[in-house]
C-alpha positions as CSV (number, residue, x, y, z in Angstrom):
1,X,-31.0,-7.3,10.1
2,X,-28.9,-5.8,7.4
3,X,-27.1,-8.7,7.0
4,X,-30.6,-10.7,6.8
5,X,-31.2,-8.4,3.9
6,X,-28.0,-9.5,2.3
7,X,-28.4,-13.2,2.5
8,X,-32.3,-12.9,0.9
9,X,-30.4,-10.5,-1.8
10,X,-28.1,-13.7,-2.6
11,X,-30.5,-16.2,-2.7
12,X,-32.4,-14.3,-5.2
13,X,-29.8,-13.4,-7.1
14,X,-28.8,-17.2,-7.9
15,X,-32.4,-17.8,-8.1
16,X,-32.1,-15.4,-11.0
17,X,-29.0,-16.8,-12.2
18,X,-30.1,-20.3,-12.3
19,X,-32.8,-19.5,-14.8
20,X,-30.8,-17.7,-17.2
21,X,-30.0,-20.7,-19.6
22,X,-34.2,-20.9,-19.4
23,X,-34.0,-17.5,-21.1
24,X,-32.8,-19.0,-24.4
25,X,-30.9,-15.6,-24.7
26,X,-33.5,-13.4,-23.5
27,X,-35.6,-14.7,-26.5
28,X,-38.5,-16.4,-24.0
29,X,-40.7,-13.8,-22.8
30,X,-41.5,-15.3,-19.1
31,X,-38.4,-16.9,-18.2
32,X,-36.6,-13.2,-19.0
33,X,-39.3,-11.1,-17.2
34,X,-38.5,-13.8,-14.3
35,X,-34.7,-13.1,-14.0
36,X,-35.4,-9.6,-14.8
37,X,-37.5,-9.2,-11.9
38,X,-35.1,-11.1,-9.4
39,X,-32.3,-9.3,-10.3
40,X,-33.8,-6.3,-9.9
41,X,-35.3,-7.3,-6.5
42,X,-31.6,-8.8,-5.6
43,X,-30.4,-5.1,-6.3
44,X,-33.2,-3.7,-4.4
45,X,-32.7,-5.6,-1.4
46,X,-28.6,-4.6,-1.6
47,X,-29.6,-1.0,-1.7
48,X,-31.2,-1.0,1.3
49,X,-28.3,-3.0,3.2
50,X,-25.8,-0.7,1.8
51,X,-27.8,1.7,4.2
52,X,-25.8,-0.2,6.8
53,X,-23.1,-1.7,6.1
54,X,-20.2,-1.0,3.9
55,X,-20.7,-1.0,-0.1
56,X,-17.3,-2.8,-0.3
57,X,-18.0,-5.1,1.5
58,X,-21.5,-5.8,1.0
59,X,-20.8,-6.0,-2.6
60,X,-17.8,-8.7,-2.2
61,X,-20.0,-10.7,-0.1
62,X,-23.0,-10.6,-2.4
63,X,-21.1,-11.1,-5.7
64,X,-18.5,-14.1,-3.9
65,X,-21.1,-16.2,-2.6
66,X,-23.6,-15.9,-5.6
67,X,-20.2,-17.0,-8.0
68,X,-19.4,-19.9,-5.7
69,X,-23.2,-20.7,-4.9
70,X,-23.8,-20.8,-8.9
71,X,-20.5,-22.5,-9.7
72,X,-22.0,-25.4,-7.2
73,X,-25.2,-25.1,-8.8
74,X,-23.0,-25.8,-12.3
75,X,-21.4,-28.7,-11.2
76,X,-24.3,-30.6,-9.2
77,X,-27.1,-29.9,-11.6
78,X,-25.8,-29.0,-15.2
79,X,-22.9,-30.8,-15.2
80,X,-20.0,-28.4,-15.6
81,X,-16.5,-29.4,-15.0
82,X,-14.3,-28.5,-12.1
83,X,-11.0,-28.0,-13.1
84,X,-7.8,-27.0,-10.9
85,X,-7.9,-23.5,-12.6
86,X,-11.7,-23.2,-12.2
87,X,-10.8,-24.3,-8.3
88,X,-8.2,-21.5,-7.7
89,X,-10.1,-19.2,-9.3
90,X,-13.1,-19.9,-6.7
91,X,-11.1,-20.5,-3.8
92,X,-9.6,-17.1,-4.7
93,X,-13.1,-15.4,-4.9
94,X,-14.2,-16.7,-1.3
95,X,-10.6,-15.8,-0.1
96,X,-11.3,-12.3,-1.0
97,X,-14.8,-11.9,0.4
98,X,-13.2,-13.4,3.9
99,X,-10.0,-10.5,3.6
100,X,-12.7,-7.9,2.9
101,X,-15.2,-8.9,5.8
102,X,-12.1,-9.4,8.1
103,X,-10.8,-5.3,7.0
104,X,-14.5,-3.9,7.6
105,X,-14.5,-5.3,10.9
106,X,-11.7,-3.2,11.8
């Protein structure tokens, strides 16, 4: 279930993510109490798998999937650019989360 917990944590955190540009700098009241409020609940939701399973991990997993997931989200829907150097650095991201998942199950 903890891991459940996770995965919801993630989701809500991109959802958060995603509406940032909406924020206009936190300057639009709404759109800022709206990522406010996911983020918070994204945090939430972490604290309580942490309960669980291991911070380090937790945390890797969490933060590496929401960078890919909103680097995807970049490049399908706001058209960002994908460079090689952009690549590595993602490729190294999810690399890490994998190493750190494949140490805490040990």
């Amino acid at each position: 279930m903890a891991w459940v917990t996770v995965a919801v944590a993630i989701v809500v955190e991109i959802t958060g993510t995603s509406l940032l540009k909406s924020t206009d700098g936190f300057s639009r009241l709404w759109p800022s109490l709206g990522v406010l409020a996911l983020y918070g609940t994204s945090v939430a939701l972490l604290s309580r798998a942490v309960q669980q399973l291991e911070v380090s991990v937790v945390y890797a997993v969490w933060s590496g999937v929401g960078t890919a997931a909103i680097a995807v989200i970049g490049l399908v829907f706001l058209g960002e650019p994908l460079g090689a150097l952009k690549a590595l650095g993602l490729a190294l991201v999810i690399g890490g989360v994998i190493i750190l998942n494949l140490a805490g199950a040990h």
